[in-house]
C-alpha positions as CSV (number, residue, x, y, z in Angstrom):
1,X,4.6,18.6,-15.0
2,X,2.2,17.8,-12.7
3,X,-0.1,14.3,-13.0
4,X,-3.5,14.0,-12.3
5,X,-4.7,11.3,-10.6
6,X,-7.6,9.0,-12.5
7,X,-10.4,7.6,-10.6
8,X,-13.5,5.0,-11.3
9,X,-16.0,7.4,-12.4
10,X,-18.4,8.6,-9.6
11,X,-21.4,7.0,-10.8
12,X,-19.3,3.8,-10.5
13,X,-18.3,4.2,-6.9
14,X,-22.0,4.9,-6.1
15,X,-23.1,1.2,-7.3
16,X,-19.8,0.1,-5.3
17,X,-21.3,1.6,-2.2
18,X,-24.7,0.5,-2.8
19,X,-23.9,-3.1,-3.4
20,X,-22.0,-3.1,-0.2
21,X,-24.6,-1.8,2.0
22,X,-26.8,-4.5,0.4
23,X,-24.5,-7.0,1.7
24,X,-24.1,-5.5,5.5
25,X,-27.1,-4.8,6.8
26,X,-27.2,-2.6,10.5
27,X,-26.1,-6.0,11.9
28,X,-22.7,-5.7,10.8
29,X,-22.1,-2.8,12.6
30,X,-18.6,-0.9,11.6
31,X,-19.1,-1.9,8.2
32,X,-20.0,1.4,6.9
33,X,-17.2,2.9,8.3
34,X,-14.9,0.6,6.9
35,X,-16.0,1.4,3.5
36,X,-15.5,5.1,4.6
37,X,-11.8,4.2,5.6
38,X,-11.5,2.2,2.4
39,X,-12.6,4.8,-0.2
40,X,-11.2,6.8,-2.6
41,X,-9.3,9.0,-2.9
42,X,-6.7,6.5,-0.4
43,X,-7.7,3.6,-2.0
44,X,-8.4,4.7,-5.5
45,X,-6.0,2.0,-7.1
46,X,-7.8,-0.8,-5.4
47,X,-11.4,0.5,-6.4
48,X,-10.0,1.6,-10.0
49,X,-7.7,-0.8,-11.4
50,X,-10.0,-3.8,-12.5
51,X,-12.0,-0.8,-14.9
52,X,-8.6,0.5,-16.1
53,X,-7.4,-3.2,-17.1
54,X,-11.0,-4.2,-18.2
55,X,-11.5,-1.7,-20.5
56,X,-7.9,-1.4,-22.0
57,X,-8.5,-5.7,-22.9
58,X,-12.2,-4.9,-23.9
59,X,-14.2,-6.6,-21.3
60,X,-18.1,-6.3,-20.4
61,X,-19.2,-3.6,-18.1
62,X,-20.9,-6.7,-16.4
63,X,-17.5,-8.4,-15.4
64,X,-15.6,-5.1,-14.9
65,X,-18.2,-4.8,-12.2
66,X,-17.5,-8.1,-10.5
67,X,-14.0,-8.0,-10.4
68,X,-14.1,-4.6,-8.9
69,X,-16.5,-5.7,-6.2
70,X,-14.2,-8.7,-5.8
71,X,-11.5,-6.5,-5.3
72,X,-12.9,-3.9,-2.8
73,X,-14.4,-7.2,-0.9
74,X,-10.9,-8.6,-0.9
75,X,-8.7,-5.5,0.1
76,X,-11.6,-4.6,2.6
77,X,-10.3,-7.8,4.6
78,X,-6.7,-7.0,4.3
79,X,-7.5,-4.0,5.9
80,X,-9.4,-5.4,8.8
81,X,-7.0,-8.1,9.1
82,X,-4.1,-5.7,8.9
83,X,-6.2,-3.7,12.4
84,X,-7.1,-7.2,14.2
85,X,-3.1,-7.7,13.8
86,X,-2.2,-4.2,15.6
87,X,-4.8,-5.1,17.9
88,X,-6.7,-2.2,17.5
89,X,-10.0,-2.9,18.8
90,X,-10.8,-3.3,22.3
91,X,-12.3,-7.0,23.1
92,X,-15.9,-6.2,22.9
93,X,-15.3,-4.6,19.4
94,X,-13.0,-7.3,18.5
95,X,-15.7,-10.2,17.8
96,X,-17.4,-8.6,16.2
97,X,-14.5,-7.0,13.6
98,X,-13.4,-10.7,13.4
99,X,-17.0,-11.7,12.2
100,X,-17.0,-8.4,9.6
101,X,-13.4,-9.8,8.4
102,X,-14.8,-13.7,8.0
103,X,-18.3,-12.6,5.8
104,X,-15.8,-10.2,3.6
105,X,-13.6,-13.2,3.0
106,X,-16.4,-15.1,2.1
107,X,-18.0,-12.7,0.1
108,X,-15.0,-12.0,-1.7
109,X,-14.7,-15.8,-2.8
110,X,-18.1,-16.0,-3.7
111,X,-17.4,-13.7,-6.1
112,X,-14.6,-15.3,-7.6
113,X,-16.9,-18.4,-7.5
114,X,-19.2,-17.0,-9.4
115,X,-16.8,-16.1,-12.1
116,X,-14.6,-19.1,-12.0
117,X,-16.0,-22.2,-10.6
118,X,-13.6,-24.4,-10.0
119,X,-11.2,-23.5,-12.3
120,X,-7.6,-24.6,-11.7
121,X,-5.6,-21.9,-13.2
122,X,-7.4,-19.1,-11.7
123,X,-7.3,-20.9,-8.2
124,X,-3.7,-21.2,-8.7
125,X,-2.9,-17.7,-9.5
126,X,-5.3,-16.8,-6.3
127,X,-3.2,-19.4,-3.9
128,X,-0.1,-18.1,-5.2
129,X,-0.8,-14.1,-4.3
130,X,-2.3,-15.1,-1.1
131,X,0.8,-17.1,0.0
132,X,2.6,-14.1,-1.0
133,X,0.4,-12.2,1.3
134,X,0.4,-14.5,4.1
135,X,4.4,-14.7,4.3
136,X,5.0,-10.9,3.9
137,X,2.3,-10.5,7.3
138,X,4.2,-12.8,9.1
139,X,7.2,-10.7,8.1
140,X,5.5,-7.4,8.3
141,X,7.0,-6.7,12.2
142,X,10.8,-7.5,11.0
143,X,12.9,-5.5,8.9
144,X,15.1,-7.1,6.5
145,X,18.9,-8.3,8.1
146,X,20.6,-6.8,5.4
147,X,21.4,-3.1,5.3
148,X,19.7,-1.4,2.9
149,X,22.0,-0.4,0.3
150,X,22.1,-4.4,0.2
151,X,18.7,-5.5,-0.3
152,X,18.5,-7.1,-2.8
153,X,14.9,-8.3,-5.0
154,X,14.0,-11.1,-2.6
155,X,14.4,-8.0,0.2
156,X,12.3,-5.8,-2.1
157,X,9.4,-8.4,-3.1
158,X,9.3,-9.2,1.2
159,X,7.6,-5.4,1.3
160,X,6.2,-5.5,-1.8
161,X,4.0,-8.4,-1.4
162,X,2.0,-6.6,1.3
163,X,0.4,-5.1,-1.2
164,X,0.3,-9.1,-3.1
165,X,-3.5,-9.9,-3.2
166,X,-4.1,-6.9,-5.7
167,X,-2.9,-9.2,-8.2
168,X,-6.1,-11.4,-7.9
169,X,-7.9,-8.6,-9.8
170,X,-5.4,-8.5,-12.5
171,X,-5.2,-12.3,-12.8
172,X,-9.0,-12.4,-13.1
173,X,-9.1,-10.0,-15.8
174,X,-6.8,-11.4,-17.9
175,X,-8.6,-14.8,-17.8
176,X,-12.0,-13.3,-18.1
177,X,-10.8,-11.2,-21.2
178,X,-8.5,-14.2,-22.8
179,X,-5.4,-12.0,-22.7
180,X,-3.4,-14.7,-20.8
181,X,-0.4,-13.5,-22.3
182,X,-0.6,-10.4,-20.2
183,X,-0.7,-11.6,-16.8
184,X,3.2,-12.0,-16.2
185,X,3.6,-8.6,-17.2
186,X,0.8,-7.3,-15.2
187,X,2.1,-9.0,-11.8
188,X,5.9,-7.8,-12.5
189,X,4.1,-4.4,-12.7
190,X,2.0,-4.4,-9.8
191,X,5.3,-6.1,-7.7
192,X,7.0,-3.0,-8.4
193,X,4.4,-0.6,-8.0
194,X,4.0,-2.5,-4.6
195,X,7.2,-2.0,-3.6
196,X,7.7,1.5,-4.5
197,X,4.5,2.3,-2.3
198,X,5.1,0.2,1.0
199,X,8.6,2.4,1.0
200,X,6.9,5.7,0.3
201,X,4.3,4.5,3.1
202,X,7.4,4.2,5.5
203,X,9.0,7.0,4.8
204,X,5.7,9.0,5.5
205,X,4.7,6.9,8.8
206,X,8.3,7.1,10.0
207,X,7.6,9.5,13.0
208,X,4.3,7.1,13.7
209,X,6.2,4.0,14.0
210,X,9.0,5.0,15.8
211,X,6.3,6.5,18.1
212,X,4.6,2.9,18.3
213,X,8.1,1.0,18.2
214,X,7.0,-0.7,14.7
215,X,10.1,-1.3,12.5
216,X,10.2,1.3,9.7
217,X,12.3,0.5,6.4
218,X,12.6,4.3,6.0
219,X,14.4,4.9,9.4
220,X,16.9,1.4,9.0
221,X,18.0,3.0,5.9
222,X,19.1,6.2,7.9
223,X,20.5,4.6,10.8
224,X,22.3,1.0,11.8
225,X,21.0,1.3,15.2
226,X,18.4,-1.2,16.5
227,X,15.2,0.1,16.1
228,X,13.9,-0.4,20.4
229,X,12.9,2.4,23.1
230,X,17.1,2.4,23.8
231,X,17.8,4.0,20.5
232,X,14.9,6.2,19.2
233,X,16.3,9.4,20.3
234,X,19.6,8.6,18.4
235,X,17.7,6.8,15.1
236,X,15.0,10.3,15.3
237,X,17.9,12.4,15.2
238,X,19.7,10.2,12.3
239,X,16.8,10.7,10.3
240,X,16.3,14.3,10.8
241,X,20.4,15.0,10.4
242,X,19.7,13.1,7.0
243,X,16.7,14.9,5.7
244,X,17.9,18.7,6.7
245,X,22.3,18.7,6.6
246,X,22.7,15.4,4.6
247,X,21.5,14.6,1.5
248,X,17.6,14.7,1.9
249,X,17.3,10.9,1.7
250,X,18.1,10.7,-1.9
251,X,18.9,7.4,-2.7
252,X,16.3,6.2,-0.2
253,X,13.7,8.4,-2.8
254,X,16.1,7.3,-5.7
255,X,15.1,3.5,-5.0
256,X,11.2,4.4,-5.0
257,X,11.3,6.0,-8.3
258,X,13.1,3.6,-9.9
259,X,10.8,1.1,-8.9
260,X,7.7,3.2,-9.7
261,X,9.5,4.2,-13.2
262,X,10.0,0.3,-13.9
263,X,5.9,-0.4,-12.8
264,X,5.0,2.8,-15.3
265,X,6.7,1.4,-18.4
266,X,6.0,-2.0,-17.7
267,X,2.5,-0.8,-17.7
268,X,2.8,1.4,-21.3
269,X,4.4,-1.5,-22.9
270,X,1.2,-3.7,-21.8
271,X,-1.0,-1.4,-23.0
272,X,-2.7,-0.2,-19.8
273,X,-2.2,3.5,-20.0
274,X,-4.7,4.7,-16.9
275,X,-2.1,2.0,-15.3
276,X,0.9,3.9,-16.4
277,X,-0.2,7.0,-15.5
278,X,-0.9,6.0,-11.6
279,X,2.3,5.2,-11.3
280,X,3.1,8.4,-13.2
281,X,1.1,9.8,-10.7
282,X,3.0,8.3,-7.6
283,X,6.4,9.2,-8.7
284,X,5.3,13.1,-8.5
285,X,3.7,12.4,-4.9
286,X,6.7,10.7,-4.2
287,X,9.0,13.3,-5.0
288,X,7.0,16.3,-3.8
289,X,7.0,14.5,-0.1
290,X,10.7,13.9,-0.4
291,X,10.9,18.0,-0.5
292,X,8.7,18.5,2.1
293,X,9.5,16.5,4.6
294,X,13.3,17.2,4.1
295,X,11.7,21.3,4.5
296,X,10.0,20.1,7.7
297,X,13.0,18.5,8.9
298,X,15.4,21.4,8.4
299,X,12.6,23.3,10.5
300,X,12.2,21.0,13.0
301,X,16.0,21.0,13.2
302,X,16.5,24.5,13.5
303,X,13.6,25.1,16.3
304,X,15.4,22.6,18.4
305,X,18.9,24.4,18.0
306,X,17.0,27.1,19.2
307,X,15.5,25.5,22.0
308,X,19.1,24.0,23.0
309,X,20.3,27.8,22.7
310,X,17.5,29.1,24.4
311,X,18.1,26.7,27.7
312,X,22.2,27.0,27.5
313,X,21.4,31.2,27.7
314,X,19.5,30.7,30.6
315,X,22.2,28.5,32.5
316,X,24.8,30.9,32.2
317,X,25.4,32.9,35.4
């Protein structure tokens, strides 16, 4: 049965919006569009899990607020960092998107100031998922050396921990609300929810990165092959053989839901349903791409074996 997706309530996002244009005035130009980029319904975890944990642990509208602005200020310069690192802009834009990224770091501590102080155990939590962060970017354009059927859960937390610094939210909840207890829970949920998502995002991105020579988790699982210009014809067709004659990338999918399924009760047994149910939600995304893009495959597949039939007819004499 199909999931639907929950989502801060509109009335919710339209403070969100309006407290960000209060911050970045026309001098920040490519600030609006950022938020465009950054909004729901892409990013609807990131502007609605501080409400979802706040209001299963009963805290004020007031601090649910904060947190949540904390969070979009936060994830807004992941994002920005994440384009500086592809090089994205061209160098005119590029001083300025590195002046946007340094006001939405410090915006996004002055919240947490503001909540906080200088209080050592939130500080710690925030230094912890931000080392997290900082040594999965570094990794971010490797793949793992082992195989994949061999990863094992330092493998899996490398990708996951992209994804690291939406912890920060969780961790100031919890300490806001006085539900401690509920913090290692929380982060083994949100790991796994990680994880199940940056492999999803690779298996949809896969025809993208091979394009752009990026290294793609999805495609290594499918083929041995180094993943360079002198091998993407033979890794493309791996991946397509896989998805249309072989087994449609089963275990590959198998590995996301198990992950996903993990964050979901993890999430039930801590008592955040809207939680549990966006990971409900996930798995079904994740298994309705796995059909279609093993049905795109098989079509791609079968318009090239017409194509190679097509040019062999015309060579005969």
């Amino acid at each position: 049965m199909h999931t639907p997706r929950l989502c801060l309530a509109e009335s919710e996002q339209a403070h969100l919006r309006k407290y960000w244009r209060s911050a970045f005035d026309a001098h920040w130009s490519g600030a609006d569009s950022l938020l465009a980029r950054i909004s729901p319904p892409n990013w609807t975890l990131e502007w609605s899990l501080p409400g979802w944990l706040g209001d299963a642990m009963g805290l004020s509208t007031d601090n649910i607020r904060e947190v949540t602005i904390g969070n979009l200020f936060g994830l807004a310069y992941v994002r920005l960092h994440d384009d500086l690192s592809d090089e994205r802009f061209i160098d005119e834009e590029r001083a300025e998107a590195l002046a946007l990224a340094t006001r939405l770091y410090q915006r996004w501590l002055a919240v947490y100031i503001r909540l906080f102080g200088d209080s050592a155990q939130f500080w710690g939590h925030f230094e912890r998922y931000l080392d997290q962060w900082i040594l999965a970017s570094l990794e971010s354009d490797r793949l793992p050396a082992a195989p994949f059927e061999h990863y094992d859960e330092m493998h899996f937390l490398a990708l996951g921990h992209r994804g690291a610094l939406i912890k920060v939210c969780a961790a100031a909840t919890c300490l806001l609300a006085g539900r401690e207890e509920l913090l290692p829970r929380l982060e083994h949920c949100l790991d796994q929810l990680m994880i199940g998502a940056v492999l999803l995002d690779h298996a949809a991105d896969w025809q993208k990165d091979m394009t752009a020579m990026r290294p793609n988790v999805f495609v290594a699982s499918m083929s041995p092959l180094p993943q360079i210009e002198a091998h993407a014809s033979a890794n493309r067709a791996a991946v397509l053989r896989e998805l249309s004659i072989g087994r449609g990338a089963r275990s590959y999918f198998a590995v996301i839901d198990s992950r996903l399924s993990t964050a979901q009760s993890t999430a039930e047994n801590a008592g955040i349903a809207a939680l549990a149910n966006d990971c409900a939600w996930l798995r079904h995304h994740a298994a309705s791409y796995r059909r279609g893009v093993a049905a795109a495959a098989r079509r791609r597949l079968s318009e090239i074996t017409v194509e190679l039939l097509g040019a062999s007819a015309n060579l005969q004499p």
